[in-house]
C-alpha positions as CSV (number, residue, x, y, z in Angstrom):
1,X,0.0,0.0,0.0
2,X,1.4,3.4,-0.8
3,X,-0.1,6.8,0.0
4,X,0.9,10.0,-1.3
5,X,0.7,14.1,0.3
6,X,0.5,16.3,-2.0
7,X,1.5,19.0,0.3
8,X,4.7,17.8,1.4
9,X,7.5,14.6,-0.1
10,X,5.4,11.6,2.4
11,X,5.4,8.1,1.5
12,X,3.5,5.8,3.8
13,X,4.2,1.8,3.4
14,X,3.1,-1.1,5.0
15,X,6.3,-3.3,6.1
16,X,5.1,-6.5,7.2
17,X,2.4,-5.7,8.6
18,X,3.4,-1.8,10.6
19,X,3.0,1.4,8.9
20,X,6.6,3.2,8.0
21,X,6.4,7.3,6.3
22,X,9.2,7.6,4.3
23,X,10.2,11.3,4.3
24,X,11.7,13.1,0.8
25,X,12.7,9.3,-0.8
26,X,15.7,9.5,1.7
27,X,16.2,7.0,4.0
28,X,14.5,8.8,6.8
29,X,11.9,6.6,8.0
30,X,8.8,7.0,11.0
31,X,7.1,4.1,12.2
32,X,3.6,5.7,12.5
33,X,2.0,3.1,14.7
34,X,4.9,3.5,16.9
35,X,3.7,7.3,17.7
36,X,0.1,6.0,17.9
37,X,1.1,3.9,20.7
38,X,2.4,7.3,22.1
39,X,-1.3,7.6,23.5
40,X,-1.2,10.2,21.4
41,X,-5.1,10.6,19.9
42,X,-5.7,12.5,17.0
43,X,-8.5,14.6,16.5
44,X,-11.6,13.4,14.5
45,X,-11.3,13.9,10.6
46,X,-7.6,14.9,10.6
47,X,-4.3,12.7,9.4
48,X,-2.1,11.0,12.0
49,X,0.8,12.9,10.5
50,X,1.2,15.6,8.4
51,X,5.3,16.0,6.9
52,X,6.6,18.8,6.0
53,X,9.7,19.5,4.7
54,X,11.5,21.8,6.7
55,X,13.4,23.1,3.6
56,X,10.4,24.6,2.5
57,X,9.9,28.4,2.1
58,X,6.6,27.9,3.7
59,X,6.2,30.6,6.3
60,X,4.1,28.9,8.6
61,X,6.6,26.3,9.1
62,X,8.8,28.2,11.6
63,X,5.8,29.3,14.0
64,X,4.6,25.7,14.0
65,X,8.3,24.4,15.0
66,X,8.3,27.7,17.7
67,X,4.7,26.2,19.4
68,X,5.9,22.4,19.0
69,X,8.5,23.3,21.1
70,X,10.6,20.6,20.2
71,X,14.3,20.2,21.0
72,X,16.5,17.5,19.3
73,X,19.6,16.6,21.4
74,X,21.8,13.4,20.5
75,X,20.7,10.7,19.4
76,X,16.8,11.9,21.2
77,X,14.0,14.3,20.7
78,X,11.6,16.1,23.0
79,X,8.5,16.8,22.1
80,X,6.6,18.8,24.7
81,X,2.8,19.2,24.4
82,X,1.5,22.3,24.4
83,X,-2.2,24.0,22.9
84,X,-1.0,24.2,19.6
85,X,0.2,21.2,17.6
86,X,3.6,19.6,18.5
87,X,5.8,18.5,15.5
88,X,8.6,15.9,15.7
89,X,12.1,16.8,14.5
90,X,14.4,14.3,12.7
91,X,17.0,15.1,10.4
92,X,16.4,18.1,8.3
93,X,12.6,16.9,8.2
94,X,9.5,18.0,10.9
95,X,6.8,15.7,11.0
96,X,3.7,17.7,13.0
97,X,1.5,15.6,15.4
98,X,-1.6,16.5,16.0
99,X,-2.9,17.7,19.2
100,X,-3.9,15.9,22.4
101,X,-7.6,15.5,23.0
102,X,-8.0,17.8,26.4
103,X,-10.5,16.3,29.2
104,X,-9.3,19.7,31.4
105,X,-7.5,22.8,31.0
106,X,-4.2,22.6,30.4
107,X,-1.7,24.2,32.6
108,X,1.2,26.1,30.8
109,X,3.6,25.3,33.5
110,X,3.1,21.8,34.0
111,X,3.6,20.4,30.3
112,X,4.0,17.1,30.1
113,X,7.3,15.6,28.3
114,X,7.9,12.8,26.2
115,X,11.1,11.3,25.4
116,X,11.5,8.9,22.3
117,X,15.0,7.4,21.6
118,X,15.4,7.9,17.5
119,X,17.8,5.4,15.6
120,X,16.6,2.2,17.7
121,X,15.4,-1.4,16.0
122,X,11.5,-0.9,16.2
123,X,10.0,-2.3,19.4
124,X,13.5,-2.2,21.5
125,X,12.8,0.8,23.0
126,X,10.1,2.1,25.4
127,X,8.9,6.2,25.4
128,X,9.1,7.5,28.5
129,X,6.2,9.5,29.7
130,X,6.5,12.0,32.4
131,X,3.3,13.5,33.6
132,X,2.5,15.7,36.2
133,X,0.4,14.1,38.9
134,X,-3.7,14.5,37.6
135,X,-4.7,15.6,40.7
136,X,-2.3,19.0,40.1
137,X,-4.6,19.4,37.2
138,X,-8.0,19.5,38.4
139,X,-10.2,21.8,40.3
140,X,-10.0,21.4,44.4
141,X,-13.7,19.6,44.1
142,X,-11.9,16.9,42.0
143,X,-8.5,16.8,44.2
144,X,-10.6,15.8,46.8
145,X,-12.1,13.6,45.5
146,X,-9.2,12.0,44.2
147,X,-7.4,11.9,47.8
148,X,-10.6,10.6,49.4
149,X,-10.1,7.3,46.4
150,X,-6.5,7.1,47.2
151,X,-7.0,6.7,50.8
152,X,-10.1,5.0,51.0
153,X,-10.2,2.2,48.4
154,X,-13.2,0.4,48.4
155,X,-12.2,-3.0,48.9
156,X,-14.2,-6.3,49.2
157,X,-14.8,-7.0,52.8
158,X,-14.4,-10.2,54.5
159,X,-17.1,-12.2,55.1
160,X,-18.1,-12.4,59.0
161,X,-17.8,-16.3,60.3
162,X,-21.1,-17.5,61.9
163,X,-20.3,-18.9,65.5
164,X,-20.5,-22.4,64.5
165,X,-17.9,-21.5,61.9
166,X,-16.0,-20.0,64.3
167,X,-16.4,-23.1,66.6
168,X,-15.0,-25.5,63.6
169,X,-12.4,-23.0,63.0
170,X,-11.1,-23.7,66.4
171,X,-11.4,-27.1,66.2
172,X,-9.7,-27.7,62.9
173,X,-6.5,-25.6,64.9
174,X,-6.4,-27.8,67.5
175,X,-6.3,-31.1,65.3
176,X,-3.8,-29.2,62.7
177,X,-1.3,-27.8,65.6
178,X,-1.6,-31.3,67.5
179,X,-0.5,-33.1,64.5
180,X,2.0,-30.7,63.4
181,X,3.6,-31.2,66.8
182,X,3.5,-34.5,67.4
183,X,5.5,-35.1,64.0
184,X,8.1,-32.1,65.6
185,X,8.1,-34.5,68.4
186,X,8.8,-37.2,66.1
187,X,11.8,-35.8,64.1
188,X,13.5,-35.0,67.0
189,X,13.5,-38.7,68.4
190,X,13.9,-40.2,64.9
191,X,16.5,-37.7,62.6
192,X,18.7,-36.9,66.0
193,X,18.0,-39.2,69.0
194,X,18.6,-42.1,68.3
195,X,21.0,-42.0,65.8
196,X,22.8,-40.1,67.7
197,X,22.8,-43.1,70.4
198,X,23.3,-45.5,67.9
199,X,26.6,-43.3,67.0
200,X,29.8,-45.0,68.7
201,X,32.1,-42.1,68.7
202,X,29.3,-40.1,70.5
203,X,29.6,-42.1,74.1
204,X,31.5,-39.3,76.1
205,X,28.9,-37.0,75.7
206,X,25.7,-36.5,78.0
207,X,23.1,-37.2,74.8
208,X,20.6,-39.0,76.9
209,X,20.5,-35.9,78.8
210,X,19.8,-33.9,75.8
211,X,16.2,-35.2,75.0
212,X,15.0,-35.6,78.4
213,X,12.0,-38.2,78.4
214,X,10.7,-36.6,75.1
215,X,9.9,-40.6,74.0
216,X,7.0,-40.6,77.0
217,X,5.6,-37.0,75.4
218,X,5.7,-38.2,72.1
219,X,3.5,-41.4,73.3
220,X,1.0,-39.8,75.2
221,X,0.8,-37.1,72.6
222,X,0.5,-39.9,69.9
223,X,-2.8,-41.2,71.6
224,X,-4.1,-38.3,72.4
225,X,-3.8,-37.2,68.0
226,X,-5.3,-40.5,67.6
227,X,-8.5,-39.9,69.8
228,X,-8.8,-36.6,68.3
229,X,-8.7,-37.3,64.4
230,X,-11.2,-40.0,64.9
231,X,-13.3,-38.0,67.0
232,X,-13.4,-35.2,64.9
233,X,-13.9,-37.1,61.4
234,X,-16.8,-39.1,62.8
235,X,-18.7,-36.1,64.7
236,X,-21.4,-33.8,62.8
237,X,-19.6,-30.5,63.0
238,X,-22.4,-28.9,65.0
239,X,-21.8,-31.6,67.2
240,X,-17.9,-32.3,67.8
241,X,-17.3,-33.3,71.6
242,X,-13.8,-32.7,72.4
243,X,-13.9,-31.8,76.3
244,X,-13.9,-35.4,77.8
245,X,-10.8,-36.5,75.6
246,X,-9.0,-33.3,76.8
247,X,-10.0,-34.5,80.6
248,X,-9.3,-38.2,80.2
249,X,-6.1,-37.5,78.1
250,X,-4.6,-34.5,79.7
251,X,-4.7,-36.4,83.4
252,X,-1.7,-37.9,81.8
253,X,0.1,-34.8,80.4
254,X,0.9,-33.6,83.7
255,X,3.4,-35.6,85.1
256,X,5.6,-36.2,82.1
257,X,5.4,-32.6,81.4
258,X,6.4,-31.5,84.4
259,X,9.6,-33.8,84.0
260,X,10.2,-32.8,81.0
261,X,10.2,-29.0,82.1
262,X,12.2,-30.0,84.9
263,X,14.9,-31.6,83.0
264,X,14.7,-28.9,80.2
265,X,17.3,-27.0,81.7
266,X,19.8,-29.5,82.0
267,X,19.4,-30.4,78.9
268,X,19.8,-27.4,77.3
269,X,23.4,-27.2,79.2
270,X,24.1,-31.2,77.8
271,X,23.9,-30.0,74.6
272,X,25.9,-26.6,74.7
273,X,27.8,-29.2,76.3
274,X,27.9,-31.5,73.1
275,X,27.8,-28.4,71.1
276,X,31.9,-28.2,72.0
277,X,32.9,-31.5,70.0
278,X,33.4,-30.6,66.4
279,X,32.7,-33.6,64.8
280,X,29.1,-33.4,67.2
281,X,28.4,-29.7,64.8
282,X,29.3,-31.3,62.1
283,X,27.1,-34.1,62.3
284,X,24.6,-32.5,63.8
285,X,24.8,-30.1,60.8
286,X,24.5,-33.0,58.0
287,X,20.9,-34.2,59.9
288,X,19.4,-31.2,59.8
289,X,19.2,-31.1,56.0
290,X,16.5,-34.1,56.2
291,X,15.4,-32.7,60.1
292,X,14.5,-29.3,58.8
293,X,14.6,-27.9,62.5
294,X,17.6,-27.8,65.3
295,X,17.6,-29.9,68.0
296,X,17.4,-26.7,70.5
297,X,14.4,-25.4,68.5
298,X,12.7,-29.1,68.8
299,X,13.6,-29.0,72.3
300,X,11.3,-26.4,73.7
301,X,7.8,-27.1,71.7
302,X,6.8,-29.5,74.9
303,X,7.3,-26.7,76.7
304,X,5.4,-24.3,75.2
305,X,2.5,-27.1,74.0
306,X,0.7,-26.8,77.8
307,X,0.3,-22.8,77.3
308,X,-0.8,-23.4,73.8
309,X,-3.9,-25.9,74.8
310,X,-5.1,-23.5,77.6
311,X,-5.0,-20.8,74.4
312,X,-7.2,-23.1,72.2
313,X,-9.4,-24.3,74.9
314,X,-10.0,-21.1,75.8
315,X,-11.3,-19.4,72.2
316,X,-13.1,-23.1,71.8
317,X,-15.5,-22.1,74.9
318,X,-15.7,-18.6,74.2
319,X,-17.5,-20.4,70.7
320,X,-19.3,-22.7,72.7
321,X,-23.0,-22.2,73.7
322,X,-23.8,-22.9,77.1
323,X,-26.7,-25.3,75.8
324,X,-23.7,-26.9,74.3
325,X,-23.1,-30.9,75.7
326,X,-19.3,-30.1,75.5
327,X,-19.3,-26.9,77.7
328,X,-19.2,-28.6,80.9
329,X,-16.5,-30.5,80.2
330,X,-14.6,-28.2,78.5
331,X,-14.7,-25.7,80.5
332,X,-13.4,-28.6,83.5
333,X,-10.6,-29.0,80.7
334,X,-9.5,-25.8,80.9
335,X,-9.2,-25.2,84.3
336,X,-7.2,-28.8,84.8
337,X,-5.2,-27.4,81.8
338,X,-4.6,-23.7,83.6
339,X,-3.1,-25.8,86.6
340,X,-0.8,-27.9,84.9
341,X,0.5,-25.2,83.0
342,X,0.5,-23.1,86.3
343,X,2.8,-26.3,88.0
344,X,4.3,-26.3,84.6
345,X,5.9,-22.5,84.4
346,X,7.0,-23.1,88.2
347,X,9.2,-26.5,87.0
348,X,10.5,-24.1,84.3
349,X,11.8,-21.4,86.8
350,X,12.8,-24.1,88.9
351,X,14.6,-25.9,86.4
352,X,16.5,-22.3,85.4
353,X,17.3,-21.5,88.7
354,X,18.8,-25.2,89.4
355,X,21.5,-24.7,86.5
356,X,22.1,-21.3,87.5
357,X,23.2,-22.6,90.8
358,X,24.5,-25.5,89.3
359,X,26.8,-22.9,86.9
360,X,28.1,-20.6,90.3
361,X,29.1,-23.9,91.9
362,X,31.2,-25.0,89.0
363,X,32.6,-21.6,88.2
364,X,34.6,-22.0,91.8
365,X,38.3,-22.9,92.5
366,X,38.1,-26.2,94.9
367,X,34.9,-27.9,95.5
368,X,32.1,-26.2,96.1
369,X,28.7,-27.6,97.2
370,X,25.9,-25.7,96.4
371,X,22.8,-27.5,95.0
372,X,20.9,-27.9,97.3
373,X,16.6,-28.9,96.8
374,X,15.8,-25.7,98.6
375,X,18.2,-23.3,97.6
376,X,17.0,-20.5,95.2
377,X,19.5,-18.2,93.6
378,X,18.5,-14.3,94.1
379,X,21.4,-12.1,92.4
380,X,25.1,-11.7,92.7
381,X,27.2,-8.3,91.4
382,X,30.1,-6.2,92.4
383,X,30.4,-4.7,95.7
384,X,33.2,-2.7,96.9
385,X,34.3,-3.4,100.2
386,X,36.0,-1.0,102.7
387,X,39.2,-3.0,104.0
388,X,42.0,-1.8,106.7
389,X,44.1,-0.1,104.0
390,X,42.4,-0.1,101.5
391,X,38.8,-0.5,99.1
392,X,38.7,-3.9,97.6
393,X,36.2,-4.9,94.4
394,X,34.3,-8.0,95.9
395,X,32.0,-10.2,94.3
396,X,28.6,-11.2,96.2
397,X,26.3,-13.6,95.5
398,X,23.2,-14.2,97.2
399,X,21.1,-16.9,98.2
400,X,17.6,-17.1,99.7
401,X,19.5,-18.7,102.8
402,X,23.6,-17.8,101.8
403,X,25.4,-15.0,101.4
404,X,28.8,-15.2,99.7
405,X,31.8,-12.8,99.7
406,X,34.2,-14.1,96.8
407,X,37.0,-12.5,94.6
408,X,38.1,-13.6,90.8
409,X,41.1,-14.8,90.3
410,X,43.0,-14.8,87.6
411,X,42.5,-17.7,85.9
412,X,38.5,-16.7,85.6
413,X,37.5,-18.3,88.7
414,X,36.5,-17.2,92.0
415,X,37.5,-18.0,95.2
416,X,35.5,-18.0,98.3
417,X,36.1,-15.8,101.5
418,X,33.4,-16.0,103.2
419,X,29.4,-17.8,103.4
420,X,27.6,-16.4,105.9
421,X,23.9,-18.1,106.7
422,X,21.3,-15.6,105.8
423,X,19.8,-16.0,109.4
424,X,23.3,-14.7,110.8
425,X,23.4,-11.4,108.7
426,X,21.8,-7.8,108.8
427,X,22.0,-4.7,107.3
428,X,22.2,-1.4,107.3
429,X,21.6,1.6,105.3
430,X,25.0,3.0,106.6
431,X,26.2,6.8,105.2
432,X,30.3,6.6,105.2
433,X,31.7,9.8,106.3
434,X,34.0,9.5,103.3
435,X,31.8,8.4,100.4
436,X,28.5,9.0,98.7
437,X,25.4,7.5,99.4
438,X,26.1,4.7,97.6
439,X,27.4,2.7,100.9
440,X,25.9,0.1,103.6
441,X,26.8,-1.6,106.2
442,X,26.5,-5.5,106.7
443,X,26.4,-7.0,110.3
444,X,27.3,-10.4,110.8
445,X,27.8,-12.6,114.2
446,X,31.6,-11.9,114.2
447,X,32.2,-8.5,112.6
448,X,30.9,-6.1,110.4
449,X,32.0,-3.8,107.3
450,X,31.1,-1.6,104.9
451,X,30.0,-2.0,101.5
452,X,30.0,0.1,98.2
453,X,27.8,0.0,95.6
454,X,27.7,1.4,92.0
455,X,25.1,3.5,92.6
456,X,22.3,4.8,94.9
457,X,20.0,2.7,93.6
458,X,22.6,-0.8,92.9
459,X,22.7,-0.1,97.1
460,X,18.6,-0.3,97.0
461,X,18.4,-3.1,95.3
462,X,20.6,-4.8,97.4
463,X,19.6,-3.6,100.5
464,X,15.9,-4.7,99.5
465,X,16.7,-8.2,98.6
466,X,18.7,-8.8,101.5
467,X,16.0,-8.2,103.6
468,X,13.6,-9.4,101.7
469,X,14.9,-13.0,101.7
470,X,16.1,-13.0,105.7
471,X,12.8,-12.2,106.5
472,X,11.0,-15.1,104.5
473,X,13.6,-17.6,106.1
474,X,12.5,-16.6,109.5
475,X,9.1,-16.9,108.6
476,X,9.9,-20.4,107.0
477,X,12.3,-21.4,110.0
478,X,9.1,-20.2,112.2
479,X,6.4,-22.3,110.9
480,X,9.1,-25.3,110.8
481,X,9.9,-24.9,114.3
482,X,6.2,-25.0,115.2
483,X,5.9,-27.9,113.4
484,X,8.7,-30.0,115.2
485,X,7.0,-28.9,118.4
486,X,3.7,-29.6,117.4
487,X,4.5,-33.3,116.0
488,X,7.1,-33.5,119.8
489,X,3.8,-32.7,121.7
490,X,1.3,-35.1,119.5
C-alpha cells in the first residue's frame, strides 16, 4: 500500500504488517503506529501525520516548529505538548502531530514531556512518559475527590464467620497444631535421638540428657492425635465433643510434662555441652538437612504445648454455647489445663534457677557444694568493700539462705572468703563519712564492714533483697519450728 501528500515529499508503506512514512525518498523513516502507541489521539477527521519539509519556504513552518516546542539533542527528541500542535524533528525533516484531546484545562507550566530514543530497531525501545500528577490538574472539588479514592479504596470486605464457623475453626486448629507437633516431636526422636545413640564415637557426651523423656511426650501425645482425628472425622460439626478427651487425656500430660520441664534446663546445658565437640556440629549439621529444625528449637515445643492448649481451649469455649453438651467439660478441661501449665511454668523457673546454681558452683576454684533442693538463687554483682588499707572490688552472691563474699582470680575463677547463713546477717543503710550515698553496712555474728555500691539505687536493690529474703527464712524457719513442736507434743 502506498499513500501520497500532495503537500509535502510523504510516503506511507506497509512493512510486514506496521505502517513506516518515508520522508523526501531518503532513507529517513517513522514508524507511524509506533507514535500512535504514544497515546497520542488524533482529533476526528484529521491525518495521524502531516510532513513537511523543513526546507520549504513555507512561512508557517517556523511558527509551528516555535509552538511544538521541540528540542532534538543526541541521538533523542523532545517533544513537549502544548495548545497548539507539536511537531517531531528528525534530520532536516518535521513531522507535525496533532494535538492531544484535552479532558481539562491545560496548565502552561506543567507540560508534560515525552522522550523517544530515535535510531533504535523498532520495538526495542520504550517512550518515557513524564506526567504531572492528575490531581495537580484539576479543580480542588476533584482533588478531593481523588485523595478521598486514594485513601479509602473500596475494597471487598471479608465475610463475618457464623459462631459455628468460628467453633469449627477452632477445632480444625487444635487437630492441625496437635498433629504438626507431634511429627516435631517425632523428628526430634527419629532424625537426631537415636541415631545419635546409635553413633559410637558419641559415648562421652551426655546425649541421653539432651532429649529428656521426650519418648514418654511423644506417646501420650500420639494417643491423644489419635482420639482426636477419629473424634473429629466421625462427629457432625455442629456436634464435635472434644472436652472429655481433653479430661481423660490431659490427666496424663501432667506428670511427664512437668519432667520434661524440669529436666529442660539441663538439657539445654548437655547440649551446649555437646555443642563443644566438632565432629558433634558437624554431624549434627549434616541431619538437619532431612530434620529441617535444630535440636534446641525441637527442644522447647513441649514446653510451650501446655500454654498453647489453655490458648485453644479457651477461644473453643468462648465459641461454645452454654446449651452446648461439651461446655461442661470443656470448660473442666480448661481449668485442669490452667493448673498444669501453672505447675508447669514453676518446673520451668525451677529448672533455670537449678542450673544457674549449678553454673556458680562450678565456676569456683576447689569444690564447692551448692545444690541444694531448697536453695534459690536471688542475684550476685560487684560490691566494693571498705578493707584496713584499702577499698577492695568483691563479688557477692546471694542466696535465699547464703550470702557469699568471693573474689576472681586470675584464671577466671572465683575464690570463696566467706558464706555467711542468711539468718546470721543484717544490714544497714549505713552513710560513710568519706563516700556518697552509695554505701551500707553488713552485720554479721563476728564482725561487720562496709560495702559500696555502684550506685544509689545498685545499694537499693541490694539492701531490699537482702531483707527481703532473711525475713522469709525466719518466717519459713518459724512455721518449721512450730511444726517440730507440734508433732514433739502429739
Amino acid at each position: 500500500m502506498k499513500n501520497s501528500n500532495s503537500n509535502s515529499n510523504f510516503n506511507l508503506n506497509n512493512q510486514n504488517g506496521n505502517n513506516v512514512a518515508n520522508v523526501g525518498g531518503g532513507n529517513t523513516t517513522i514508524n507511524v503506529d509506533e507514535i500512535k502507541r504514544l497515546t497520542l489521539r488524533a482529533t476526528p477527521n484529521s491525518p495521524i501525520v502531516n510532513a513537511r519539509n523543513s526546507g520549504s519556504s513555507n512561512a508557517n513552518d517556523g511558527k509551528e516548529r516555535k509552538q511544538s516546542s521541540s528540542v532534538s539533542s543526541g541521538n533523542k527528541t523532545t517533544i513537549q505538548h502544548q495548545q497548539s500542535s507539536p511537531a517531531l524533528i528528525t534530520g532536516n525533516h518535521t513531522f507535525v502531530i496533532p494535538p492531544l484531546r484535552k479532558t481539562s484545562p491545560p496548565v502552561a507550566s506543567k507540560a508534560s514531556t515525552i522522550t523517544i530514543p530515535i535510531g533504535e530497531k523498532e520495538g526495542t525501545g520504550v517512550p518515557k512518559l513524564n506526567k504531572p500528577n492528575s490531581s495537580e490538574t484539576k479543580p480542588p472539588e476533584a482533588r478531593q475527590t481523588l485523595q478521598k479514592t486514594q485513601t479509602s479504596p473500596n475494597l471487598p470486605t471479608e465475610k463475618k464467620l457464623t459462631e459455628l464457623e468460628y467453633r469449627q475453626k477452632i477445632i480444625q486448629e487444635i487437630l492441625d497444631t496437635e498433629n504438626a507437633y507431634v511429627k516435631h516431636l517425632n523428628v526430634l526422636i527419629e532424625k537426631y535421638m537415636k541415631p545419635l545413640k546409635e553413633e559410637g564415637k558419641f559415648a562421652k557426651e551426655p546425649i541421653s540428657d539432651v532429649f529428656a523423656n521426650v519418648e514418654d511426650i511423644y506417646n501420650i501425645n500420639s494417643i491423644f492425635l489419635s482420639r482426636l482425628k477419629e473424634r473429629i472425622e466421625s462427629s457432625d460439626a455442629k456436634e464435635v465433643i472434644l472436652g472429655d478427651i481433653f479430661l481423660q487425656e490431659g490427666a496424663h500430660f501432667k506428670p511427664h510434662y512437668i519432667k520434661y520441664t524440669e529436666l529442660y534446663q539441663n538439657a539445654q546445658h548437655s547440649l551446649s555441652t555437646c555443642e563443644k565437640s566438632a565432629s558433634f556440629q558437624t554431624w549434627t549439621g549434616q541431619a538437619l538437612e532431612g530434620a529441617g529444625e535444630t535440636i534446641r528449637s525441637l527442644q522447647i515445643k513441649p514446653v510451650q504445648r501446655i500454654t498453647r492448649y489453655v490458648l485453644l481451649l479457651t477461644d473453643l469455649i468462648k465459641r461454645t454455647p452454654e446449651s452446648h453438651p461439651d461446655y461442661s467439660n470443656l470448660k473442666s478441661s480448661l481449668e485442669k489445663m490452667t493448673s498444669t501449665a501453672q505447675v508447669v511454668n514453676e518446673a520451668i523457673k525451677a529448672g533455670e534457677n537449678r542450673q544457674k546454681i549449678l553454673d556458680i558452683q562450678s565456676s569456683f576454684l576447689g569444690k564447692m557444694q551448692l545444690l541444694e533442693p531448697h536453695r534459690l538463687f536471688i542475684r550476685e554483682g560487684a560490691l566494693s568493700k571498705v578493707c584496713r588499707k584499702s577499698t577492695k572490688s568483691r563479688w557477692f552472691f546471694l542466696f535465699n539462705d547464703l550470702l557469699i563474699h568471693a573474689s576472681l582470680t586470675s584464671i577466671n575463677k572465683y575464690t570463696s572468703h566467706q558464706i555467711w547463713k542468711l539468718s546470721d546477717i543484717r544490714t544497714e543503710d549505713f552513710i560513710h563519712k568519706d563516700s556518697s550515698e552509695c554505701a551500707f553496712q553488713l552485720v554479721t555474728t563476728t564482725k561487720s564492714f562496709v560495702v559500696y555500691a555502684a550506685n544509689k539505687a545498685e545499694k537499693i536493690e541490694w539492701l531490699k533483697d537482702i531483707n527481703q529474703a532473711s525475713d522469709e527464712l525466719a518466717k519459713k524457719m518459724a512455721t518449721f519450728g512450730q511444726l517440730q513442736n507440734e508433732s514433739k507434743i502429739s
